[in-house]
TORKOL-4160 file (C-alpha; in steps of 0.2 Angstrom, whole numbers, padded with zeros to 4 digits, m for minus):
273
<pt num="1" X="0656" Y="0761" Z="0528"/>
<pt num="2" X="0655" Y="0769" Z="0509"/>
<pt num="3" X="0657" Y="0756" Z="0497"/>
<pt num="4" X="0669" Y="0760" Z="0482"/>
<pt num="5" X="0662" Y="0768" Z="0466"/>
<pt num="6" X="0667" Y="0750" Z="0455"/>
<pt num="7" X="0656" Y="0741" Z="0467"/>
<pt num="8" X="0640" Y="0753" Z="0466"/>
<pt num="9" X="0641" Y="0753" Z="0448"/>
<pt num="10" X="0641" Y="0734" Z="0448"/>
<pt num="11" X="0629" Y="0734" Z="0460"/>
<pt num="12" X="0616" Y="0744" Z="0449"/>
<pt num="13" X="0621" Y="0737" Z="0434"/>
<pt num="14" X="0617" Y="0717" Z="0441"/>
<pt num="15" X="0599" Y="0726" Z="0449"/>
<pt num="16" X="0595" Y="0733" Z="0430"/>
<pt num="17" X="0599" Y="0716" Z="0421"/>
<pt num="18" X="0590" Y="0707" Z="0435"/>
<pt num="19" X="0573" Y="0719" Z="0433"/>
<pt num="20" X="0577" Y="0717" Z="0412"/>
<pt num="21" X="0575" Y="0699" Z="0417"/>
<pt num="22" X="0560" Y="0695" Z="0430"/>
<pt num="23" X="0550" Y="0710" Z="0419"/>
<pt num="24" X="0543" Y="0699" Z="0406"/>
<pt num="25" X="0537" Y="0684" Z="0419"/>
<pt num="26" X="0528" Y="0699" Z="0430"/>
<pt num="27" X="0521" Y="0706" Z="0414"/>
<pt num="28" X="0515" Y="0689" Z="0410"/>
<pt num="29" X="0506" Y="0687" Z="0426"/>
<pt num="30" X="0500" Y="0704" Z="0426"/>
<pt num="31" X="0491" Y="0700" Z="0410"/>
<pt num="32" X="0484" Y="0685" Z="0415"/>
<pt num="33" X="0475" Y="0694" Z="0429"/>
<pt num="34" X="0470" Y="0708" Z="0413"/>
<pt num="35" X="0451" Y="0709" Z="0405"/>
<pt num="36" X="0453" Y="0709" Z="0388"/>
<pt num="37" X="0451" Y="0724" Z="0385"/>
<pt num="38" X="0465" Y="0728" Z="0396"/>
<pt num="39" X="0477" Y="0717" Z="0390"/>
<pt num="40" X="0476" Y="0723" Z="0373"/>
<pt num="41" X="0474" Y="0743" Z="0378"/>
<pt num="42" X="0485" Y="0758" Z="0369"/>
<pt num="43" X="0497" Y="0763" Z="0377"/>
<pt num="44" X="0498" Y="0745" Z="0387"/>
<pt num="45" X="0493" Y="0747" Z="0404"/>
<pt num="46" X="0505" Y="0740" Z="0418"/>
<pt num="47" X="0495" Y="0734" Z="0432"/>
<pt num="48" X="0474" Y="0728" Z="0429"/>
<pt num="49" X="0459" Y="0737" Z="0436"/>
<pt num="50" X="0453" Y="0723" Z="0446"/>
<pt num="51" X="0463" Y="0706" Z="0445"/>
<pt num="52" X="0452" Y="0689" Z="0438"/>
<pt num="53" X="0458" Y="0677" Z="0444"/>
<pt num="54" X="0445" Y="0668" Z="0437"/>
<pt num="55" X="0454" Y="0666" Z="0422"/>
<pt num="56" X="0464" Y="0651" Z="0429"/>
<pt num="57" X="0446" Y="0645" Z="0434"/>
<pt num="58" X="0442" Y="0646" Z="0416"/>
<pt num="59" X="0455" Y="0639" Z="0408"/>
<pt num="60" X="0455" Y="0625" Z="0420"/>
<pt num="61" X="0440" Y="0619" Z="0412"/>
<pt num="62" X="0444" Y="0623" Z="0394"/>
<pt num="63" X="0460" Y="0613" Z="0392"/>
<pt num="64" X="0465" Y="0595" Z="0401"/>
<pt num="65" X="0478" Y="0603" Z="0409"/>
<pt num="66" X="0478" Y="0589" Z="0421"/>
<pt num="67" X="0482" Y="0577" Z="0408"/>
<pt num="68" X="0496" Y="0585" Z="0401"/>
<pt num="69" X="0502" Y="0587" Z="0419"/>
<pt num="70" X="0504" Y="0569" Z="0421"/>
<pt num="71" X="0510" Y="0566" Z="0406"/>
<pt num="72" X="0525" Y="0580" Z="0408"/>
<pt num="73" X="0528" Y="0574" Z="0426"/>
<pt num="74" X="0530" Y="0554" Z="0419"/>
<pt num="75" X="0540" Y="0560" Z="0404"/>
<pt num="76" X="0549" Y="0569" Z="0416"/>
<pt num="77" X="0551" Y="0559" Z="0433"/>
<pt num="78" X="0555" Y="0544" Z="0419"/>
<pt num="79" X="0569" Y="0554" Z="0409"/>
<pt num="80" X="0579" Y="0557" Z="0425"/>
<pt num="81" X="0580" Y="0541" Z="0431"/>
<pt num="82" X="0585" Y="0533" Z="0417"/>
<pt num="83" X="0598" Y="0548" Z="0410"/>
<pt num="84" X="0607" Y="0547" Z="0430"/>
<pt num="85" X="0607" Y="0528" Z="0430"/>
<pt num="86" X="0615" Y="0528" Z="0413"/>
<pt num="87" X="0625" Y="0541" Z="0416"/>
<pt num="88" X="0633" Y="0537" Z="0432"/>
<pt num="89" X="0638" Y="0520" Z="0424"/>
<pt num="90" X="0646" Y="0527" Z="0410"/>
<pt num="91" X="0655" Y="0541" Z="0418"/>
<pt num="92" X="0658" Y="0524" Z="0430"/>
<pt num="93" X="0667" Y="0515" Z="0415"/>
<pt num="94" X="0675" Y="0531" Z="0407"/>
<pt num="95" X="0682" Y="0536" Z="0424"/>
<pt num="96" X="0690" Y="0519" Z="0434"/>
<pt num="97" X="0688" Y="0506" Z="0421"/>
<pt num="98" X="0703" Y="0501" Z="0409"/>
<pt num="99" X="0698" Y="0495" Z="0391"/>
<pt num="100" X="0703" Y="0496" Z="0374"/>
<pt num="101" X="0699" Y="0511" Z="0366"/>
<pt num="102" X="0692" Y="0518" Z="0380"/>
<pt num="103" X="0697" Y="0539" Z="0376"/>
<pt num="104" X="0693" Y="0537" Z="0358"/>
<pt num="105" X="0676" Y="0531" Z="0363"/>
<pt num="106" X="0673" Y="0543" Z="0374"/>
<pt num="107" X="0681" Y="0556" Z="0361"/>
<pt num="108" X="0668" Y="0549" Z="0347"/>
<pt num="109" X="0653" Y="0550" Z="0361"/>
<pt num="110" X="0659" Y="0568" Z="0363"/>
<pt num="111" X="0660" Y="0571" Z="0344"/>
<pt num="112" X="0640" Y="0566" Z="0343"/>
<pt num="113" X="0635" Y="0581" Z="0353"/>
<pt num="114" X="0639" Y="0592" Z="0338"/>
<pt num="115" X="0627" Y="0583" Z="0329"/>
<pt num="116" X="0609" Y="0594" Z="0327"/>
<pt num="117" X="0594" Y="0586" Z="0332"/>
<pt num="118" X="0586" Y="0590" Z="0313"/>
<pt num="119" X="0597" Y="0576" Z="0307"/>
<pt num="120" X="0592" Y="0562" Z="0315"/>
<pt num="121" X="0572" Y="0565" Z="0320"/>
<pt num="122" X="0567" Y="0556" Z="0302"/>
<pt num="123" X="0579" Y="0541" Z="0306"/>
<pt num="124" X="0572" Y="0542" Z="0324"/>
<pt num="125" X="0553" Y="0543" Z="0318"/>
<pt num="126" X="0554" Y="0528" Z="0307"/>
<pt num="127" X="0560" Y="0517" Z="0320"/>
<pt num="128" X="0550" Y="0523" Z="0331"/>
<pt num="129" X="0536" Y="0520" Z="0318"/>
<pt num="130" X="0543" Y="0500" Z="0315"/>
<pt num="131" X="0543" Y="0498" Z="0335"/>
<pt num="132" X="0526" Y="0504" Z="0336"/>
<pt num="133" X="0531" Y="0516" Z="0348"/>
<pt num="134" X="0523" Y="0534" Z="0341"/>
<pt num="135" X="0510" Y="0540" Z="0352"/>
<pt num="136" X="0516" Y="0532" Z="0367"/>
<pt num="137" X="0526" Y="0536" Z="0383"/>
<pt num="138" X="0540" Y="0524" Z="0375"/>
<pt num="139" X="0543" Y="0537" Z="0363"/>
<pt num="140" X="0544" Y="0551" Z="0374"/>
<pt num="141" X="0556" Y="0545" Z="0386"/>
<pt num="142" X="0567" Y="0530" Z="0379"/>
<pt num="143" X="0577" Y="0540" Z="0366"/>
<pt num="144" X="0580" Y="0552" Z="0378"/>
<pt num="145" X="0585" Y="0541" Z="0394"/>
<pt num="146" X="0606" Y="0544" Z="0388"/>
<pt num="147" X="0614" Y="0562" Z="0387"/>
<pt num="148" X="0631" Y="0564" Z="0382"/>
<pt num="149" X="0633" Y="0580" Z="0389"/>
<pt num="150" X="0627" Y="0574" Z="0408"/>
<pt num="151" X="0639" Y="0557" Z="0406"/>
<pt num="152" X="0654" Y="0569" Z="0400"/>
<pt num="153" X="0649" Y="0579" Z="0415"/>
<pt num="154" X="0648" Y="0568" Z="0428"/>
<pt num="155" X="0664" Y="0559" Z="0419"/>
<pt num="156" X="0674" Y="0575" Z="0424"/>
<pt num="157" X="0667" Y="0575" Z="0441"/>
<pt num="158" X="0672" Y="0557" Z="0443"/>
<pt num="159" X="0691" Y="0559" Z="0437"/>
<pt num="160" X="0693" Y="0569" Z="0453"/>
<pt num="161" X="0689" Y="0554" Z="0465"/>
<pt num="162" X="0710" Y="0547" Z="0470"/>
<pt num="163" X="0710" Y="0530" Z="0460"/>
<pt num="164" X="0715" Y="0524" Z="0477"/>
<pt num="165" X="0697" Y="0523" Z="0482"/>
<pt num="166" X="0692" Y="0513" Z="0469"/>
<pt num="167" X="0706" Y="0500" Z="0474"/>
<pt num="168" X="0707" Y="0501" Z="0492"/>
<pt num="169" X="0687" Y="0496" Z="0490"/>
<pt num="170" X="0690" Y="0483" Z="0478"/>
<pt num="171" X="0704" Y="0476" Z="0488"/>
<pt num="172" X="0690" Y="0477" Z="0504"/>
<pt num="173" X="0677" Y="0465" Z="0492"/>
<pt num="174" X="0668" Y="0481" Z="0486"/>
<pt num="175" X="0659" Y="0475" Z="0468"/>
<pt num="176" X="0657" Y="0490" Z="0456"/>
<pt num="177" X="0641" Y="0493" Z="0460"/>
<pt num="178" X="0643" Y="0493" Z="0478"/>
<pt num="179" X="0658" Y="0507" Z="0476"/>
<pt num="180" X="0648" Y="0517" Z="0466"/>
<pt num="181" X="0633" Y="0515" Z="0478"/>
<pt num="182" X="0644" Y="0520" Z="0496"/>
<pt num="183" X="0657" Y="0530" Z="0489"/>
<pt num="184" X="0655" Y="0539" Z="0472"/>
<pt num="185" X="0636" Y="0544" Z="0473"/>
<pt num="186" X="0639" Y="0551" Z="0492"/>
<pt num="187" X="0653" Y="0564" Z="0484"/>
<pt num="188" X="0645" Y="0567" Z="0469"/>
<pt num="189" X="0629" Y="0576" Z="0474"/>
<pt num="190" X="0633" Y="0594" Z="0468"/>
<pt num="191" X="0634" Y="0585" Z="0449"/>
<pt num="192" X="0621" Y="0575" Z="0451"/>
<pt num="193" X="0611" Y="0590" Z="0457"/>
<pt num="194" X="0616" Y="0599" Z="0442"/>
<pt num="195" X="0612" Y="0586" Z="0428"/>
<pt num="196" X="0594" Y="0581" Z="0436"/>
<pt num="197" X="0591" Y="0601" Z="0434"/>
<pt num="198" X="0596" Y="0602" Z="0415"/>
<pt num="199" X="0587" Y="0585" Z="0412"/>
<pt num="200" X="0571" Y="0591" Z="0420"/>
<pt num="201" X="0572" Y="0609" Z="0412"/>
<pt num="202" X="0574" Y="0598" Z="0396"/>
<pt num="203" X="0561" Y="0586" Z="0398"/>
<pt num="204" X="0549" Y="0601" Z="0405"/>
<pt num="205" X="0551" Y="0612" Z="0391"/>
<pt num="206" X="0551" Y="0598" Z="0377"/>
<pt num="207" X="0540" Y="0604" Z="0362"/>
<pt num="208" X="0548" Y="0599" Z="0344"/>
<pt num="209" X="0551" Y="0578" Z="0349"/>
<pt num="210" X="0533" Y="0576" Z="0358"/>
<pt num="211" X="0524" Y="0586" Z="0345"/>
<pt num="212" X="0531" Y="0574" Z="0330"/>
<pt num="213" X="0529" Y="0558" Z="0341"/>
<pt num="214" X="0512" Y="0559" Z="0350"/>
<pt num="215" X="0494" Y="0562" Z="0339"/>
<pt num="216" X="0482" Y="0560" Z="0353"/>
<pt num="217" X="0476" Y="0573" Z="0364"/>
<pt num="218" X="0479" Y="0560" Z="0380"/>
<pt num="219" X="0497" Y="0559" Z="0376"/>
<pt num="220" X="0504" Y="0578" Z="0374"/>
<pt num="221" X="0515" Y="0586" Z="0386"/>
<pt num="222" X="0510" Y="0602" Z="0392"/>
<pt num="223" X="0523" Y="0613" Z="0380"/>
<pt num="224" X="0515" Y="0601" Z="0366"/>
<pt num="225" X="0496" Y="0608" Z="0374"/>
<pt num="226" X="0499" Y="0624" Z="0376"/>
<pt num="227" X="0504" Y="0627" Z="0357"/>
<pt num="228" X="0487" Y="0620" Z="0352"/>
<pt num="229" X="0475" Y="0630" Z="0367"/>
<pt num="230" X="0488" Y="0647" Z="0359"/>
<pt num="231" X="0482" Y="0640" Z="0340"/>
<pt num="232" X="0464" Y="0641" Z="0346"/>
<pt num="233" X="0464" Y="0655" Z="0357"/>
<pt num="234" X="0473" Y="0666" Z="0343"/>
<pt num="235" X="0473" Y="0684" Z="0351"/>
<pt num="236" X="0466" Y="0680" Z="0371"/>
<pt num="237" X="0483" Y="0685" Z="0380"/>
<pt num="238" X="0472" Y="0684" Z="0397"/>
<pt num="239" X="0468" Y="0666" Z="0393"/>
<pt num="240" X="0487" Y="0662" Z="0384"/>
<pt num="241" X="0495" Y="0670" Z="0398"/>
<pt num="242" X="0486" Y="0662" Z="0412"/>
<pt num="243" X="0490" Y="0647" Z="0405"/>
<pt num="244" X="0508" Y="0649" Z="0403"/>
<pt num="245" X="0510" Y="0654" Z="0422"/>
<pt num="246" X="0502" Y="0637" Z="0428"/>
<pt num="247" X="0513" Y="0629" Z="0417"/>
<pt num="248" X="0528" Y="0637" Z="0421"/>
<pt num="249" X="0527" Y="0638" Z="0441"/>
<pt num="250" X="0531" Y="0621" Z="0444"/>
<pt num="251" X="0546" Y="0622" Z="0435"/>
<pt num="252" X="0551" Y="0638" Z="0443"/>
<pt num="253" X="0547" Y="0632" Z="0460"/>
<pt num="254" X="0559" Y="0617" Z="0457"/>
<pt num="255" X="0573" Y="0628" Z="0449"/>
<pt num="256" X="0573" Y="0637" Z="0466"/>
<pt num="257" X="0573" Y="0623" Z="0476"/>
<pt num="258" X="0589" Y="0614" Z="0466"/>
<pt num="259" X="0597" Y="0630" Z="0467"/>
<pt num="260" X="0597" Y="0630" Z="0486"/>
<pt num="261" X="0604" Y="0611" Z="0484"/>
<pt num="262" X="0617" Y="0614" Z="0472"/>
<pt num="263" X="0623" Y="0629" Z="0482"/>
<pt num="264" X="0622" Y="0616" Z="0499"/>
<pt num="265" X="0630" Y="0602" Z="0490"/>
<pt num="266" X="0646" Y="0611" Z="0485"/>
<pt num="267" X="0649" Y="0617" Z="0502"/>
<pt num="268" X="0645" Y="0601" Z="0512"/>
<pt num="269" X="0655" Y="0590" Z="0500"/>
<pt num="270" X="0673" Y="0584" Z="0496"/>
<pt num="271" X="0685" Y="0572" Z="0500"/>
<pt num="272" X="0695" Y="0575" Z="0514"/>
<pt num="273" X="0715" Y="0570" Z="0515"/>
């Protein structure tokens, strides 16, 4: 069956931004297996001699890349509980509960958004400062445990629940939390999905908020440590990019994984007439 011309040209077009797209993470890995000399060779030489892998070994031992593991996954791990349980309540509230001023809160929580981080990180240091708080996990995961942009999210996902569930369970004895427990969370998994993905990336990749907060070596994430092994190691690309493909494989190995569960939420869920 020949395919019309429109659908080849797509078809190359979307197989030259993918390769535009994967090239600098291969070239990165390809470095990291480089010799020096290799990795800063003219013209720039595609694949290495013979790979080391004993770079990893090396850099292993030259940063404590354990530590800023455990400190990423906490920060992380930490950060999603408290941003879906915050949240789901809200998006809760916004979506079934009547109060006064409900949509202009919801309007000026929305409004906040445009607001850029640069503003408030002094404010936010100096209470941080009076709590005693800098240089510990308190400050790397409290201010960021409520995101407006997964409560408006998860808000619009909620809005398409019938208001009829909410008082059919009431009128059944169902508290809140026991409706949001057996009925919204089941439906709501393609959205939930979504938000813990952006709030992991976020945590993950966190470098300006951790490298103003934390002072001890102990305490820095792994973005935070990689910027001080790249300020020591100067020109090592081996070393630099070795580095940057342990700590980027783990997030890469997730994003794959909540892409498979996003795309098999959306198709197993919804509410049936």
């Amino acid at each position: 069956m020949r395919r019309p011309p429109l659908h080849i040209a797509i078809y190359v077009l979307l197989t030259i931004g993918a390769t535009l797209m994967v090239f600098p993470f291969l070239w990165m890995i390809l470095t990291s297996l480089k010799t020096q000399a290799e990795s800063i060779s003219v013209p720039p030489a595609l694949l290495p001699d013979a790979p080391r892998f004993v770079t990893y070994l090396e850099v292993w031992r030259q940063i404590p890349l354990v530590r800023y593991f455990i400190n990423t996954v906490i920060m992380t791990v930490l950060t999603l509980a408290g941003v879906l349980v915050t949240s789901v309540l809200a998006a809760f509230a916004f979506s079934f509960r009547e109060f006064r001023g409900r949509d202009l809160s919801f309007m000026v929580l929305l409004g906040m958004m445009m607001i850029p981080q640069p503003v408030y990180l002094v404010p936010a240091y100096v209470i941080l400062a009076k709590l005693g708080w800098l240089d510990t996990f308190y400050a790397l995961i409290v201010p960021w445990t409520v995101n407006i942009f997964s409560i408006f999210l998860i808000r619009q996902h909620f809005k398409t629940v019938p208001a009829s569930l909410y008082e059919a369970a009431k009128m059944d004895g169902a508290g809140d939390l026991r409706f949001i427990w057996h009925v919204l969370l089941p439906v709501s998994r393609p959205v939930l999905v979504t938000v813990s993905l952006f709030s992991v990336i976020g945590s993950w990749n966190s470098f300006l908020w951790p490298l103003i907060v934390t002072n001890s070596d102990t305490m820095r994430p792994l973005q935070v440590g990689l910027a001080y092994f790249s300020q020591e190691q100067g020109s090592m690309w081996p070393q630099l990019m070795a580095a940057s493909t342990m700590v980027i494989l783990p997030l890469v190995a997730f994003y794959a994984f909540a892409q498979r569960q996003i795309t098999e939420s959306f198709a197993s869920s919804g509410l049936k007439d």
